[in-house]
C-alpha positions as CSV (number, residue, x, y, z in Angstrom):
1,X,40.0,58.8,81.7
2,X,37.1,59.4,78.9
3,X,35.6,61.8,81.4
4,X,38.4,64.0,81.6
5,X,39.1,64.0,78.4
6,X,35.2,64.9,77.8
7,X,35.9,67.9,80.3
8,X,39.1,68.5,79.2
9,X,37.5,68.8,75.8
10,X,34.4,71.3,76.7
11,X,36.5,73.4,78.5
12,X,38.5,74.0,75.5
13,X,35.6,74.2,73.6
14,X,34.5,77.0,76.0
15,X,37.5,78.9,76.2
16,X,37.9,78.5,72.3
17,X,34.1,80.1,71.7
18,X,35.4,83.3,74.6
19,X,33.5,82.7,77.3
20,X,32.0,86.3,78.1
21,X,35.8,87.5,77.2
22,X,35.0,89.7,74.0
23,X,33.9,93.1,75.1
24,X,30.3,94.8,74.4
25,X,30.5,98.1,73.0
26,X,29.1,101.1,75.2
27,X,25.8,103.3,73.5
28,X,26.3,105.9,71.9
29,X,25.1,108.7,73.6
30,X,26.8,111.2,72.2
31,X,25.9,111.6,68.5
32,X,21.9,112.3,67.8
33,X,20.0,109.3,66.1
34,X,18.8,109.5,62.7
35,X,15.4,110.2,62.3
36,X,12.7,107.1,62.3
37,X,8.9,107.6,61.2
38,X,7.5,110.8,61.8
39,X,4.9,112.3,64.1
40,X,3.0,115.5,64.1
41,X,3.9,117.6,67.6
42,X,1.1,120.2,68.0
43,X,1.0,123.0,70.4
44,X,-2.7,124.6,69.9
45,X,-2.4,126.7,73.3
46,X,0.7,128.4,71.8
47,X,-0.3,128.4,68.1
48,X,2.7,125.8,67.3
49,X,2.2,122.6,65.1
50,X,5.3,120.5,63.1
51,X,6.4,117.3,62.0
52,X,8.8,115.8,63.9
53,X,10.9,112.4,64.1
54,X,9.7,109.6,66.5
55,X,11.9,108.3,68.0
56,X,12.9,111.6,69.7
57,X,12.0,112.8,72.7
58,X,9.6,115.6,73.7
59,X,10.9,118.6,75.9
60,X,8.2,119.8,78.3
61,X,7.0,123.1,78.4
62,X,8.5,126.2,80.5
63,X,7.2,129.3,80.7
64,X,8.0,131.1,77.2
65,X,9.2,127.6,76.3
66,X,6.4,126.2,74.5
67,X,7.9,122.7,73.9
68,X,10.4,120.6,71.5
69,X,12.3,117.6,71.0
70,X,15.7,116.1,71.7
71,X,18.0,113.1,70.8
72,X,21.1,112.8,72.7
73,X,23.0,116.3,72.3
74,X,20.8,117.7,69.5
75,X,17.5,119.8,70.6
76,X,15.3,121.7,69.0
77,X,13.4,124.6,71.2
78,X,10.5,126.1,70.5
79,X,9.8,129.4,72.4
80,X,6.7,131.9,71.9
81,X,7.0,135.0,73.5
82,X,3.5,137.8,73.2
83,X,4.4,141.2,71.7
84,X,2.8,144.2,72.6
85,X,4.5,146.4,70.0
86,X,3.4,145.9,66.2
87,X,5.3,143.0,64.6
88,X,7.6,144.1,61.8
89,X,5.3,143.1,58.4
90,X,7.5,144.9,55.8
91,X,10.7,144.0,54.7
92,X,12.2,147.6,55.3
93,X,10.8,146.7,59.4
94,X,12.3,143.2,59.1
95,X,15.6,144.1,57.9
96,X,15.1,146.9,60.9
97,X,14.7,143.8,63.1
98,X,17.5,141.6,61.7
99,X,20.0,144.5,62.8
100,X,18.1,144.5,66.1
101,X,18.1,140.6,66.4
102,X,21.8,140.7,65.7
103,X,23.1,142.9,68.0
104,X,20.8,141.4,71.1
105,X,22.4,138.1,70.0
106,X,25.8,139.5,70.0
107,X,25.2,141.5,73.5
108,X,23.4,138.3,75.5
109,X,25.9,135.6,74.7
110,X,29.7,137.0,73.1
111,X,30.6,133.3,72.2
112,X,27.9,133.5,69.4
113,X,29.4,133.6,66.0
114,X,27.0,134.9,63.4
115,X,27.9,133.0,60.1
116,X,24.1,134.3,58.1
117,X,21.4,136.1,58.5
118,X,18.6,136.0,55.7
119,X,14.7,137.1,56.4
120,X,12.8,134.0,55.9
121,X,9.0,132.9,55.4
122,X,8.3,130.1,57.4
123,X,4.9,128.1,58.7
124,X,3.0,131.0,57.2
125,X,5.1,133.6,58.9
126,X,7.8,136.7,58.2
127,X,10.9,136.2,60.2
128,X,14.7,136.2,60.3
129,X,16.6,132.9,60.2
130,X,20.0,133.4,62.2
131,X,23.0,130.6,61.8
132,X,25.8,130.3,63.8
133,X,27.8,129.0,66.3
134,X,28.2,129.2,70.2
135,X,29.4,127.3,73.3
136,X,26.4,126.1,75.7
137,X,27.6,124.6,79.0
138,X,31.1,125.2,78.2
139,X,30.7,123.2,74.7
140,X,30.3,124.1,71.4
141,X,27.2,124.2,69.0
142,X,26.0,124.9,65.5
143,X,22.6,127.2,65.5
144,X,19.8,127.2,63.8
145,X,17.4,130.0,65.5
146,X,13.9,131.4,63.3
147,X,12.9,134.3,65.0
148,X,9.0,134.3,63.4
149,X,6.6,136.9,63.7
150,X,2.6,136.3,63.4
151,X,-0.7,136.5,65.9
152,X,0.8,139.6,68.2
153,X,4.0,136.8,69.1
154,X,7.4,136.4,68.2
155,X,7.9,132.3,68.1
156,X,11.4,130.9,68.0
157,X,12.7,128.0,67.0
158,X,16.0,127.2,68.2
159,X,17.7,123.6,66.5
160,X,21.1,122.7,67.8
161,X,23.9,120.1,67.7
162,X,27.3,119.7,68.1
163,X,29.9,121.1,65.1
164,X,30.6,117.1,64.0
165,X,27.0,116.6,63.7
166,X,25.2,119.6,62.4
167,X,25.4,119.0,58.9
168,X,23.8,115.8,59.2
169,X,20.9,116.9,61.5
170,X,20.3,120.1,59.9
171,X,19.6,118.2,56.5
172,X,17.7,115.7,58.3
173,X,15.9,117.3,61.0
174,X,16.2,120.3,61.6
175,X,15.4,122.2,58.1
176,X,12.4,119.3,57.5
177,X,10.7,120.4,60.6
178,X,11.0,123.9,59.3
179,X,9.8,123.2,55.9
180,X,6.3,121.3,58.0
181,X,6.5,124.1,60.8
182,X,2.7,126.5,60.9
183,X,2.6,128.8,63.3
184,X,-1.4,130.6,63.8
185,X,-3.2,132.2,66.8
186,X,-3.8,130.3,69.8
């Protein structure tokens, strides 16, 4: 009899503490980390250097695309792409370019909504800074897209994340890396 009651006794004990019952929430996989640490990315071949968060993860390179990073369903694309023809250096050529930039954007992807467009001096370069949003993969994203202009290339930087989590990754990410960003000869 005192052994079943001992049994009878741990197996409400077990029961009582839930036994594997309680349910383990699922990763998130949808909203981007917040930064931790920081690390310098450098792309000498392309001319390309910034500071970056750690724990996100590096995007290889492709063709014009000379690198990045990415966390979850925010990414941050650098391309580089040689020019032949000389690089607008005023601001009468740049605001030339803006109205150029803006109507390429505008032909090449209709679901882009243009909310500014400012000329910009970033990493030691003149360029036009483009925000907006637009649906990638049928879903839709905030943009951040520099459009730079130094060492016979344009170099874009193109920072997106969902509409929910732009804010957030823009102040954190996305606008820091800028502010670090150099961009020289390769």
């Amino acid at each position: 009899m005192r052994r079943l009651v001992g049994i009878l006794t741990a197996a409400a004990a077990l029961a009582g503490a839930g036994c594997g019952n309680t349910r383990t929430q699922p990763p998130d996989i949808e909203h981007p980390d917040p930064p931790l640490r920081s690390q310098v990315v450098d792309y000498g071949d392309a001319g390309v250097a910034f500071t970056a968060p750690a724990n996100w993860q590096s995007l290889p390179a492709d063709g014009p695309l000379v690198g990045g990073i990415r966390n979850k369903t925010a990414t941050v694309a650098v391309w580089r792409y040689p020019r032949t023809e000389p690089l607008p250096a005023t601001k009468r050529a740049l605001e030339e370019v803006r109205g150029l930039l803006e109507a390429r954007i505008e032909l090449r992807n209709p679901t882009f909504q243009i909310r500014t467009s400012r000329l910009r001096r970033r990493g030691g370069a003149t360029g036009i800074e483009v925000v907006g949003s637009q649906t990638i993969a049928g879903l839709p994203y905030d943009v951040r897209s520099s459009h730079l202009f130094k060492a016979g290339a344009e170099v874009v930087v193109d920072a997106y994340a969902p509409p929910g989590d732009f804010k957030r990754v823009d102040r954190t990410v996305f606008k820091p890396l800028l502010k670090s960003l150099k961009v020289t000869s390769p």
